[in-house]
C-alpha positions in Angstrom: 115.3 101.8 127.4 112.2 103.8 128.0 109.9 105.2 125.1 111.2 108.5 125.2 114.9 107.3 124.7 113.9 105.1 122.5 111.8 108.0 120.6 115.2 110.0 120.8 117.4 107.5 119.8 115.4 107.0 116.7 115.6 110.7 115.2 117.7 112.3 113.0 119.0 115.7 112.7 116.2 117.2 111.2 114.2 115.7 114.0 112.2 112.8 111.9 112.3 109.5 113.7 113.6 106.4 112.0 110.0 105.2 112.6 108.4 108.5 110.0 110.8 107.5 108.0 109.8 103.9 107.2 106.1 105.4 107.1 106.9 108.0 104.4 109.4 105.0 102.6 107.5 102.1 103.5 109.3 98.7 102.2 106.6 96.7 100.7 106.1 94.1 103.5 105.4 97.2 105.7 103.4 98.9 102.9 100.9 95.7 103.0 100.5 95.2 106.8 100.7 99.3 107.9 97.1 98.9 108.7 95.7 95.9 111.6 93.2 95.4 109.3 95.0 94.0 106.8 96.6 91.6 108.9 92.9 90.6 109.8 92.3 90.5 105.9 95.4 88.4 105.6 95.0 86.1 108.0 90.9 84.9 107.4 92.0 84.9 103.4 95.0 82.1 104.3 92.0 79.8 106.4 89.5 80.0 103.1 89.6 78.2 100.3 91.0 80.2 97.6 88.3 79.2 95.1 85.9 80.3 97.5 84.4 83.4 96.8 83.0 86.3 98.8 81.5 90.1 98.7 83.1 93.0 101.6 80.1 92.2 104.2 81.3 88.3 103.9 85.2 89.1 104.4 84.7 91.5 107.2 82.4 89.1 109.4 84.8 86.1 108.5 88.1 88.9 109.4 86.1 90.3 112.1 86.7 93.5 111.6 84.1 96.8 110.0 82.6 96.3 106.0 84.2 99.6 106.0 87.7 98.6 106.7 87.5 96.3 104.1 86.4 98.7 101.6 89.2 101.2 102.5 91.2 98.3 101.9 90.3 96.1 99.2 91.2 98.0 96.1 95.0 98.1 97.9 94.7 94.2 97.7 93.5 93.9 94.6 96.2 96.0 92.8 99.1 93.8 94.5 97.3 90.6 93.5 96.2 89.5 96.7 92.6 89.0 95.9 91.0 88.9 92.8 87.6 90.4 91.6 85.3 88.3 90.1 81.3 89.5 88.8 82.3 92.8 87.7 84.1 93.3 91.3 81.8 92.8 93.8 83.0 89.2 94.8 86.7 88.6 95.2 88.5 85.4 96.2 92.1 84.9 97.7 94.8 84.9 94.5 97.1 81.9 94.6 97.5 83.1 90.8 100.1 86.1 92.0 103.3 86.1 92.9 102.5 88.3 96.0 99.4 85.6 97.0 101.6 82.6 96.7 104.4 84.2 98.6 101.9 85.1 101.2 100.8 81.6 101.5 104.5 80.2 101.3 105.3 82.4 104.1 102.3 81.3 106.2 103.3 77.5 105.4 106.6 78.0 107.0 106.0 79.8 110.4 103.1 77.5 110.5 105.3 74.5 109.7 107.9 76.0 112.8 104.6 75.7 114.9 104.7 79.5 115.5 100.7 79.7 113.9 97.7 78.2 114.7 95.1 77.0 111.4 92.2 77.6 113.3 91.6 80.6 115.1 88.8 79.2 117.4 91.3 76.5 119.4 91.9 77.2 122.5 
């Protein structure tokens, strides 16, 4: 099926696609991961210890992706309990105290446990 089929196949009367749909009604997996930073986020947070603690510059380099990326981003994790502030917010640690940062981890456990994730992002 090409793209445009596929784009055709996916709207409604009114013309909205099934895709601006889930956008404007996001479920809350896709509310977390809308933005590829975030996964970024995610995925450094899961290979840290959780005790370990660490300002915006420090998460972005580890992530690799822009300080300012994690600062449009941050606040967003912190309010669902994925990281945690500490020193008056400017640190933050990964929240195995949540349920949403313990279900992250669980989740991670089990695709890595079905070998479909690698622990360390530098083997090759």
């Amino acid at each position: 099926m090409s793209s445009e089929s596929e784009d055709a196949a996916g709207r409604g009367e009114t013309g909205t696609s099934m895709r601006e749909k889930r956008l404007a009604y996001p479920s809350g997996w896709l509310y977390l991961c809308q933005h590829e930073s975030v996964h970024f986020i995610i995925d450094a947070l899961l290979q840290v210890d959780p005790k370990k603690e660490f300002n915006k510059t420090e998460l972005a380099d580890f992530a690799g992706i822009s300080t300012q990326s994690v600062r449009r981003h941050i606040d967003k994790l912190v309010e669902l309990g994925v990281v945690a502030e500490t020193a008056g917010g400017k640190r933050y640690h990964y929240n195995l105290e949540s349920e949403v940062g313990k279900r992250i981890a669980e989740l991670n456990g089990e695709i890595n446990a079905i070998g479909a994730g690698r622990a360390d992002p530098t083997d090759e």
